[in-house]
C-alpha positions in Angstrom: -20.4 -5.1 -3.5 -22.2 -7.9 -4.8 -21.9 -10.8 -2.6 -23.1 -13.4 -4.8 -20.5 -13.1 -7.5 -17.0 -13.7 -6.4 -13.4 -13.1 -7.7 -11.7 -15.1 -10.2 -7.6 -15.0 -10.8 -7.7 -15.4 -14.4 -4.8 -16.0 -17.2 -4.4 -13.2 -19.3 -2.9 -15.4 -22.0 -4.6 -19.2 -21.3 -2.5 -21.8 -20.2 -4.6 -23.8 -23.3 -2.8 -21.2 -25.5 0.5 -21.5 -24.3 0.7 -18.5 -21.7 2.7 -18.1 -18.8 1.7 -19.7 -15.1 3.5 -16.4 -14.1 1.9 -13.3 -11.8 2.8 -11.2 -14.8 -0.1 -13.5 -16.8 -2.7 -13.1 -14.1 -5.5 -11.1 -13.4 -8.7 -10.9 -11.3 -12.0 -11.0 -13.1 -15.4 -11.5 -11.4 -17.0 -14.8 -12.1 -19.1 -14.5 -15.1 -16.9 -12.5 -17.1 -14.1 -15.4 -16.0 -16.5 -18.5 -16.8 -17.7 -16.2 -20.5 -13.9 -15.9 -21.3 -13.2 -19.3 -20.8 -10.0 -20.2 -22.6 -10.1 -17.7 -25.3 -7.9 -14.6 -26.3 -9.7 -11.7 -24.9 -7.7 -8.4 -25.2 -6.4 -7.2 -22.7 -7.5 -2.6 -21.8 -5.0 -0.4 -22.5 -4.9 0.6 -18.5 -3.4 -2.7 -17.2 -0.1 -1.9 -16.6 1.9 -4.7 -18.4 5.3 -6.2 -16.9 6.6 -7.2 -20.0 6.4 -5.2 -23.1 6.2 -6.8 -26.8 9.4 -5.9 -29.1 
């Protein structure tokens, strides 16, 4: 483990873009991959288990 980069809970979908403040919209990055996606749309891997499925 890396002790000088910590975790980040991150927005899925960015508050900025209208997402949910919901734990079904969260998930934990480390810190540079949270401070490179910033507020942007970044998708999302296949393997995260989503809560709520699009129609």
């Amino acid at each position: 483990m890396n002790q000088i980069e910590t975790e980040r809970y991150d927005h899925i979908v960015p508050l900025a873009r209208f997402g949910a403040n919901d734990i079904t919209n969260i998930q934990l990055l480390c810190e540079p991959c949270n401070l490179k996606k910033s507020a942007k749309d970044v998708s999302v891997s296949p393997l995260y288990p989503r809560a709520i499925l699009p129609d």
